[in-house]
C-alpha positions as CSV (number, residue, x, y, z in Angstrom):
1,X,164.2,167.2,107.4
2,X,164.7,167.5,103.8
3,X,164.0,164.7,100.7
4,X,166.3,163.7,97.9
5,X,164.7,160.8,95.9
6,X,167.3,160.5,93.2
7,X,167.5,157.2,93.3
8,X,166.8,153.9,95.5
9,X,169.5,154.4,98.0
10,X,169.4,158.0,99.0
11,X,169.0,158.1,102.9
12,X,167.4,161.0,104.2
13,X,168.5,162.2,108.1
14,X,166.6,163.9,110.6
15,X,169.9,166.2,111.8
16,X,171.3,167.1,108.4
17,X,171.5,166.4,104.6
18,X,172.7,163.3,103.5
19,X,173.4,162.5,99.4
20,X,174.8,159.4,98.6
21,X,177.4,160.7,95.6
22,X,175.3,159.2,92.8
23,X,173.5,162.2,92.4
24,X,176.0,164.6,91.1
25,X,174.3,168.0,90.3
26,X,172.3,168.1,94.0
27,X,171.7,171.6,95.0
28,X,169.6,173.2,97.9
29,X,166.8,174.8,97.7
30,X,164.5,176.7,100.3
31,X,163.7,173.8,102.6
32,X,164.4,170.9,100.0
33,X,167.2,168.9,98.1
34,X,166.4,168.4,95.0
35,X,168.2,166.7,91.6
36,X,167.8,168.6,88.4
37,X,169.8,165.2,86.6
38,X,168.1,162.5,85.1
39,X,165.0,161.3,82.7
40,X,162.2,163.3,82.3
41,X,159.8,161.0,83.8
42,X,161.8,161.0,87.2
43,X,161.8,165.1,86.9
44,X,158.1,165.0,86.6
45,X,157.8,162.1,90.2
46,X,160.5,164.3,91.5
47,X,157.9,167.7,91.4
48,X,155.0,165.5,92.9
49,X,157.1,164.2,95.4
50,X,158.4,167.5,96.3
51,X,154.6,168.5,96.8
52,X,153.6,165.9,98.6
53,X,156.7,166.0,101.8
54,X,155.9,169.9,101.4
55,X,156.5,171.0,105.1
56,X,153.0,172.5,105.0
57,X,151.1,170.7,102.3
58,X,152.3,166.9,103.2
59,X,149.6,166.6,105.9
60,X,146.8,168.6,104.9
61,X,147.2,166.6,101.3
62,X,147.7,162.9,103.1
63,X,144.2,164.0,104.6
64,X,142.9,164.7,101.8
65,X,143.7,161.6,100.3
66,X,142.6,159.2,103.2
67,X,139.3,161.2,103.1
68,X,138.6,160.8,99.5
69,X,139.5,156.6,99.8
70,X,137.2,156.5,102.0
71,X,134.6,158.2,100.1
72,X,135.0,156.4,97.1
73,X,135.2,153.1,99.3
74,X,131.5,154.1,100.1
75,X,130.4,155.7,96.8
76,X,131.6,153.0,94.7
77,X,131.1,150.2,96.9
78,X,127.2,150.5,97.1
79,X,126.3,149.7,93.6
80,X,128.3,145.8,93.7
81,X,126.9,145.8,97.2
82,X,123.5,146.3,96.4
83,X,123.8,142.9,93.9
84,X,125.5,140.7,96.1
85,X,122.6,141.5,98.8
86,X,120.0,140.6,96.2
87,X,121.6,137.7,95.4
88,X,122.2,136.5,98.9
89,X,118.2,137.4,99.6
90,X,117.0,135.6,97.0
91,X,119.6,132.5,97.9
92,X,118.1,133.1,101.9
93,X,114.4,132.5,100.4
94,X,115.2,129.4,97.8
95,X,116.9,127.1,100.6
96,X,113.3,127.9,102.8
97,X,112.0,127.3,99.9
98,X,112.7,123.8,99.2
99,X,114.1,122.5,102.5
100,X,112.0,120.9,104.9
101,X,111.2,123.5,108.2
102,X,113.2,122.6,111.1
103,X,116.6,123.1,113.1
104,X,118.6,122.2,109.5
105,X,116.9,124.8,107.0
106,X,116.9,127.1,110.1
107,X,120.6,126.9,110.6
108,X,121.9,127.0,106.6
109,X,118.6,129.9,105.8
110,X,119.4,131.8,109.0
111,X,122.9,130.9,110.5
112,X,125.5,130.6,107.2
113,X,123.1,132.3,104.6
114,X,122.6,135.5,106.7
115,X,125.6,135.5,109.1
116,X,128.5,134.8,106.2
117,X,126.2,137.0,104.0
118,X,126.3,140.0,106.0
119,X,130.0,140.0,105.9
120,X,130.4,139.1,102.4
121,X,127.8,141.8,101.3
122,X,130.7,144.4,102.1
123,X,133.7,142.5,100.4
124,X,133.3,145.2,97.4
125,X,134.2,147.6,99.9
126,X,136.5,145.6,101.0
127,X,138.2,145.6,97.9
128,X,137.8,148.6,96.7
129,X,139.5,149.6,100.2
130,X,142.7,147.1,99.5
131,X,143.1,148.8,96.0
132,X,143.9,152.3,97.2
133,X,146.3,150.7,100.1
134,X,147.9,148.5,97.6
135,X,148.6,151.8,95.3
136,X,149.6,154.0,98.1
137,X,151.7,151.3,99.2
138,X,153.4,150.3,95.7
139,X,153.7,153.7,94.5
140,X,156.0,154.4,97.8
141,X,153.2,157.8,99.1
142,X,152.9,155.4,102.3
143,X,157.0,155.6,102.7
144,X,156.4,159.9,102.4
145,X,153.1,159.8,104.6
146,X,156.0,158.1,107.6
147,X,158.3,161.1,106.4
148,X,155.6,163.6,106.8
149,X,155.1,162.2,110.7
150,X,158.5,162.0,111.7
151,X,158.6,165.1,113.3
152,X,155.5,163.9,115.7
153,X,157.2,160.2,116.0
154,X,160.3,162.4,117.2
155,X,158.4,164.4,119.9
156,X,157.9,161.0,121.4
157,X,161.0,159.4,121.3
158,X,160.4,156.9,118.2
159,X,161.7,157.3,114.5
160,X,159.2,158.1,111.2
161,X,160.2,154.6,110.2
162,X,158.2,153.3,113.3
163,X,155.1,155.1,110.8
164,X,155.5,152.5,108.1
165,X,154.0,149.4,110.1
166,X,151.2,151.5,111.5
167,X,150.0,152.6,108.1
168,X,150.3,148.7,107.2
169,X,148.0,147.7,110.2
170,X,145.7,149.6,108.2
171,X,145.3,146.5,106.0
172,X,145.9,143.6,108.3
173,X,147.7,144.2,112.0
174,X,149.6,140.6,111.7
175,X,151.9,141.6,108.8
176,X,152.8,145.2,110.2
177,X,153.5,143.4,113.5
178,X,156.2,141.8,111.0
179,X,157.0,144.6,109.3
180,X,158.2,146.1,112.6
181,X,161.0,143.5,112.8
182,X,163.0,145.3,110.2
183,X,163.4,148.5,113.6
184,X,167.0,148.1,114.4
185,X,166.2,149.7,118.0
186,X,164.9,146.9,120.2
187,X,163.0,149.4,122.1
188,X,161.7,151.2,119.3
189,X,160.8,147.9,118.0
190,X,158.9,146.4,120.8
191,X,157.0,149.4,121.9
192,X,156.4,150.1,117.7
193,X,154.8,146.4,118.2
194,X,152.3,147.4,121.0
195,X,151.2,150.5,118.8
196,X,150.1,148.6,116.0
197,X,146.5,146.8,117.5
198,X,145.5,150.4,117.8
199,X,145.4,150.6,114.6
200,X,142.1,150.0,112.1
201,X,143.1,147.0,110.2
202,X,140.6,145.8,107.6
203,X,138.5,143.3,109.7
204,X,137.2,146.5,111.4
205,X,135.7,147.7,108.3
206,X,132.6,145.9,107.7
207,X,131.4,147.2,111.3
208,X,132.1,150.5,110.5
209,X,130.6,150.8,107.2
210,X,127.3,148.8,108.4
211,X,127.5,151.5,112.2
212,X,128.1,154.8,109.8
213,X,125.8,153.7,107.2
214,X,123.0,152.9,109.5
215,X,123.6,156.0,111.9
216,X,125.7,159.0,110.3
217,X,124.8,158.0,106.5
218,X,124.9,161.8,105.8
219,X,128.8,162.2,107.4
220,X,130.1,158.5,106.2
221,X,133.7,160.0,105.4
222,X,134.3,162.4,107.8
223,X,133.2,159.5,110.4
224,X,135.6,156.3,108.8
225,X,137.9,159.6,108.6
226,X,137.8,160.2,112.5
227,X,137.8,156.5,113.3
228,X,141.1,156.1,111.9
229,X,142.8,159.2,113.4
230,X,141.2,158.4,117.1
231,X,143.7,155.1,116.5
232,X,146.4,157.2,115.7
233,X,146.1,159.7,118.3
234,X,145.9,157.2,120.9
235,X,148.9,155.2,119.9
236,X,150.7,158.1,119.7
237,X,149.6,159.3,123.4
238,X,150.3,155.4,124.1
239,X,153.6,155.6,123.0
240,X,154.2,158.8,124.6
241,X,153.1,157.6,128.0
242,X,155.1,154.2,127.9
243,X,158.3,155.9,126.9
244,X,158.3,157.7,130.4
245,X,158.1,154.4,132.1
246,X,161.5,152.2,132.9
247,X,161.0,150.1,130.4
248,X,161.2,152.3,127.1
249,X,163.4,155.1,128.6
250,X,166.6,155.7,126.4
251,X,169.0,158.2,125.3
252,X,168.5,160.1,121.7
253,X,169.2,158.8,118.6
254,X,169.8,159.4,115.4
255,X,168.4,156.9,112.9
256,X,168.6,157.2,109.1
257,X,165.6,157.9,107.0
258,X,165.6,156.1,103.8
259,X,162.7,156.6,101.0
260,X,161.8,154.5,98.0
261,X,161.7,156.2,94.9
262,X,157.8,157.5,94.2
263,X,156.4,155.5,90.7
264,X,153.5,153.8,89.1
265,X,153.3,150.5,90.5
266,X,154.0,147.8,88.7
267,X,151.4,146.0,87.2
268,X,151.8,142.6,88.4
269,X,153.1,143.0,92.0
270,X,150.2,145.4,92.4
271,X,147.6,143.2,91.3
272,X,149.1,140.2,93.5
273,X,149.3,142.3,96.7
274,X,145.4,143.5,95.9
275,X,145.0,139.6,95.6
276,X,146.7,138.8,98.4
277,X,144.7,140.9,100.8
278,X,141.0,140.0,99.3
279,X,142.1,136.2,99.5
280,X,142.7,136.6,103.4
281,X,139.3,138.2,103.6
282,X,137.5,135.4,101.9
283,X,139.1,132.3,103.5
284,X,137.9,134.3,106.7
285,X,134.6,134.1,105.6
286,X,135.1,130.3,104.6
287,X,136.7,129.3,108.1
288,X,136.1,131.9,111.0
289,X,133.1,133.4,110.4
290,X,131.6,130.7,108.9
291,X,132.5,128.6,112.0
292,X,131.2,131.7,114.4
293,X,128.0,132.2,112.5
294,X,127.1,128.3,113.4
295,X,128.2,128.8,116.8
296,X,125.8,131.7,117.3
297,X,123.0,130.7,115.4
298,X,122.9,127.3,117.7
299,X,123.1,129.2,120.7
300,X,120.1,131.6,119.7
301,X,118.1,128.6,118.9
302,X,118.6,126.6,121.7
303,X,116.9,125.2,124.5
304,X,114.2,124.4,122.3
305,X,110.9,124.6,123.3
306,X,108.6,121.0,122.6
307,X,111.3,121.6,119.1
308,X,110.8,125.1,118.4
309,X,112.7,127.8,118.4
310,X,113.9,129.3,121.8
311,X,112.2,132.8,122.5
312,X,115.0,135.1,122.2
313,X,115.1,136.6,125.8
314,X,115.5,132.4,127.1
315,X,118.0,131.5,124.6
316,X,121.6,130.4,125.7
317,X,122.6,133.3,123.9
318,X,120.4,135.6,125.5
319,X,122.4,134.2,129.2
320,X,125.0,135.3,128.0
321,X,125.0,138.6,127.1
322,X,122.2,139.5,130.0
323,X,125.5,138.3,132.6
324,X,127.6,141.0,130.8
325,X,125.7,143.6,131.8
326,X,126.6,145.1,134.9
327,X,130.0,145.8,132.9
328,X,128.7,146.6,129.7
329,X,125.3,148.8,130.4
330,X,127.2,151.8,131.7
331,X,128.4,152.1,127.1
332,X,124.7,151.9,126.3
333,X,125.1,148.1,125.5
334,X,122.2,146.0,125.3
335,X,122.8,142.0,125.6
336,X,122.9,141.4,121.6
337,X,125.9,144.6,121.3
338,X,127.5,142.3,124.5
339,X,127.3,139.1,122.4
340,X,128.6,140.9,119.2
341,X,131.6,142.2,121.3
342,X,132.1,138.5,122.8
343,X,132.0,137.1,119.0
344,X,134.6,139.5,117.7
345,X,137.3,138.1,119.8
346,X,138.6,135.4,116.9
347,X,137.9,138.2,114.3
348,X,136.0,141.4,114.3
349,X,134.0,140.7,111.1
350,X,131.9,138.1,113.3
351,X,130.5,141.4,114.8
352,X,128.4,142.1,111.8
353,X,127.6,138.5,111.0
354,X,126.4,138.0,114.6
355,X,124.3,141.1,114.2
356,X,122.3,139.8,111.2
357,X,121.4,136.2,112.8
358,X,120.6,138.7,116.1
359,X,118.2,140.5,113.5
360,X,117.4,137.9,111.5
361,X,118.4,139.7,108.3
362,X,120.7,139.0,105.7
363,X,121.4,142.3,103.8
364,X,123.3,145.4,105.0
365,X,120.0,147.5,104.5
366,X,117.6,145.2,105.9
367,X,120.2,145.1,108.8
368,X,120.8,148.8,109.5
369,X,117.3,149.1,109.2
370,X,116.9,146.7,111.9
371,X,118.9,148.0,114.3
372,X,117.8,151.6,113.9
373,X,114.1,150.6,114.5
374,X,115.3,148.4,117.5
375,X,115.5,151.0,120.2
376,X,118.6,149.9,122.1
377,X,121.1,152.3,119.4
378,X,121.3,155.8,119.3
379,X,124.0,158.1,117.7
380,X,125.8,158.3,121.0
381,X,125.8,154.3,121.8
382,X,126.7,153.9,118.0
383,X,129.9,155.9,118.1
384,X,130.5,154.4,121.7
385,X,130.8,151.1,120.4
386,X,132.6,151.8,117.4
387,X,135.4,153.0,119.5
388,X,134.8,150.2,121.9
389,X,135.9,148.0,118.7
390,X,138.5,150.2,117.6
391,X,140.4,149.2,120.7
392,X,139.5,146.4,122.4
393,X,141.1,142.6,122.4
394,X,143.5,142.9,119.1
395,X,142.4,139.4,116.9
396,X,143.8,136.0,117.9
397,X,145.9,135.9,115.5
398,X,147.6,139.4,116.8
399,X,148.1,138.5,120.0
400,X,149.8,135.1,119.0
401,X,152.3,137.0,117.0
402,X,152.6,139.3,119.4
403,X,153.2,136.7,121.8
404,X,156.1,134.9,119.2
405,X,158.1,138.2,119.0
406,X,157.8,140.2,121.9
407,X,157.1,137.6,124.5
408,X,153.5,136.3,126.3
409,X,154.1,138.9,128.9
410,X,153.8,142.0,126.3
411,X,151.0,140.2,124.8
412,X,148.7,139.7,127.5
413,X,149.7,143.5,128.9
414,X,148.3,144.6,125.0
415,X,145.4,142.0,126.1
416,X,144.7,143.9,129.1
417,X,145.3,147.1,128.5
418,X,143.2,147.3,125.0
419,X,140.3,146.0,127.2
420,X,140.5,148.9,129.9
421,X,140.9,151.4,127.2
422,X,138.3,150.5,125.3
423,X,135.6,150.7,128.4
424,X,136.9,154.0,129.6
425,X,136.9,155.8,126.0
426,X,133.5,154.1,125.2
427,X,132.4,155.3,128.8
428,X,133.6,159.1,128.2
429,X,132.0,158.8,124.6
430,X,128.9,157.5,125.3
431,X,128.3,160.0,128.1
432,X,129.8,163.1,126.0
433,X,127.7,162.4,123.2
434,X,124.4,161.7,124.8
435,X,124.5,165.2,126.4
436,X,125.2,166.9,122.7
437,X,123.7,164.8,120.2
């Protein structure tokens, strides 16, 4: 396949070379197309762009790029991180302070300080995560990283447009689920649909960063890194799998391949999408997880005891992760990691704020501290459930769109299916890596 990006509306083909007239002085090159016509400035995009959907380059470079984001998303991260923590510390110990001990100092000191804190303590990550999707996005790199896969999304009967909504399930899985809509095939479209939970959308994040930080803090990249591609990989052998079956079996095709021209983003649509994305995040915090962090503080505290406190192995809480067990203790899972799995349904950052009322901290270095000196992780149950929330149950909020454009029966199959395949590959993970690590 071979790139002219002349202007807006040259189409690109999988089968041949395709020019749309405007571009009068085309020529071929070895393995490219390529306009020698035009302003400087689009000379100059032109050479970048012919670098980065080099043949042999494109990939190597695209991982180079997701592996320095997520570096940076670390390394820069920390320092705003670090405040936010203090701040949220010393706002923990001034409501304890001047409240009155009981249930209701208990529940704003421990449940909303420490549970909403522990997720907010990560927003500059968060943010700083957004900003480098935004600009891969705006710039049009994301439209050339679905070029470079094409080939691969051809050896499985799908098109390198199907790419584009995967790369936006990076940031949030509801609007690629959209984003799939503009698939002409409705094949390709539905089974683009069911690839898109697998996925690491930004509400998987925080868990990562406070699992990798805690556990691998020497290999944070190369872990967030692997995360990412295991999603990819197993949509991929998804996809693969499911176009065997009746349902997704077709004839060739031969769709048209049509790339944006690569710029600088505009200022102001840039900033707005950055906006956009950091605005969902906070009214999370502000509704969901706020809402979940009450929830499971009240069910760590009660039955009371003559008006304490439960003891944490008698709490309601405590009941119910203990009856997960027999399912869950084959991954390594004690009954707090079955809770934080349960309170990830609505929204996956509820996993970390679950673990800091669990742990009763309400910083990410108090908390990974925590859990390392708990006993129950170890590097092979840490990476076991990191997968096991890389796949399982897809947000509420996927499912119902799911359920609006491909039907409740596709939707409950992604249900089910993300659930199974999340066991097994925690299963095989946990046992593989507590024989080599």
């Amino acid at each position: 396949m071979y790139l002219c990006t002349a202007n807006r509306n040259t189409a690109l083909k999988s089968t041949r070379y395709i020019c749309n007239g405007d571009c009068e002085n085309c020529k071929f090159t070895r393995g490219s197309l390529y306009c020698n016509q035009g302003p400087k400035e689009s000379r100059f995009f032109h050479k970048i762009d012919h670098i980065l959907t080099n043949r042999w380059l494109g990939i190597p470079i695209l991982i180079i790029i997701l592996f320095g984001i997520f570096e940076l998303t670390f390394t820069l991260g920390a320092y705003p991180q670090a405040w936010i923590e203090g701040l949220i510390d010393r706002l923990s110990e001034w409501l304890k302070s001047v409240l009155a001990p009981g249930w209701f100092s208990n529940m704003l000191a421990d449940g909303v300080v420490q549970g909403c804190g522990a997720v907010i303590a990560f927003l500059p990550n968060i943010l700083i995560l957004f900003f480098f999707l935004s600009l891969l996005e705006d710039s049009g790199y994301m439209s050339r990283a679905a070029f470079l896969m094409d080939k691969l999304m051809h050896a499985i009967g799908l098109h390198g447009n199907s790419f584009i909504p995967m790369l936006v399930g990076f940031g949030c899985n509801v609007p690629a689920i959209m984003a799939a809509k503009r698939i002409s095939d409705p094949l390709d479209r539905t089974l683009t649909m069911l690839m898109i939970p697998f996925m690491s959308c930004s509400a998987r994040l925080p868990v990562y960063l406070l699992f990798v930080s805690a556990f691998f803090p020497n290999h944070k990249a190369l872990i967030m890194i692997s995360l990412y591609v295991t999603g990819i990989i197993l949509s991929v052998l998804f996809a693969f799998l499911m176009k065997h079956t009746p349902f997704f079996r077709k004839g060739k095709d031969d769709d048209i391949f049509v790339l944006p021209p690569f710029r600088i983003p505009p200022a102001g649509p840039f900033w707005h999408h950055v906006w956009d994305r950091t605005k969902d995040y906070l009214q999370k915090i502000t509704t969901v997880i706020l809402a979940a962090s009450v929830i499971i503080w009240a069910l760590e505290y009660f039955p009371t005891d003559n008006g304490q406190k439960a003891a944490e192995d008698s709490s309601c809480l405590a009941m119910i992760g203990k009856a997960m067990e027999p399912v869950m203790e084959s991954l390594g899972f004690d009954w707090k990691m079955n809770v934080c799995i349960l309170t990830g349904l609505p929204a996956k950052e509820a996993i970390v704020s679950t673990m800091g009322i669990l742990y009763h901290t309400d910083s990410e270095e108090s908390l990974a501290l925590a859990m390392r000196q708990s006993g129950a992780f170890t590097p092979a149950v840490a990476l076991a459930f990191l997968l096991f929330v890389l796949l399982y149950f897809p947000c509420v909020a996927t499912v119902r769109t799911l359920r609006k454009e491909i039907g409740w029966k596709w939707a409950g199959f992604t249900v089910a299916n993300s659930l199974v395949l999340a066991w097994v590959v925690a299963f095989l993970a946990f046992r593989f890596f507590s024989a080599v690590l």
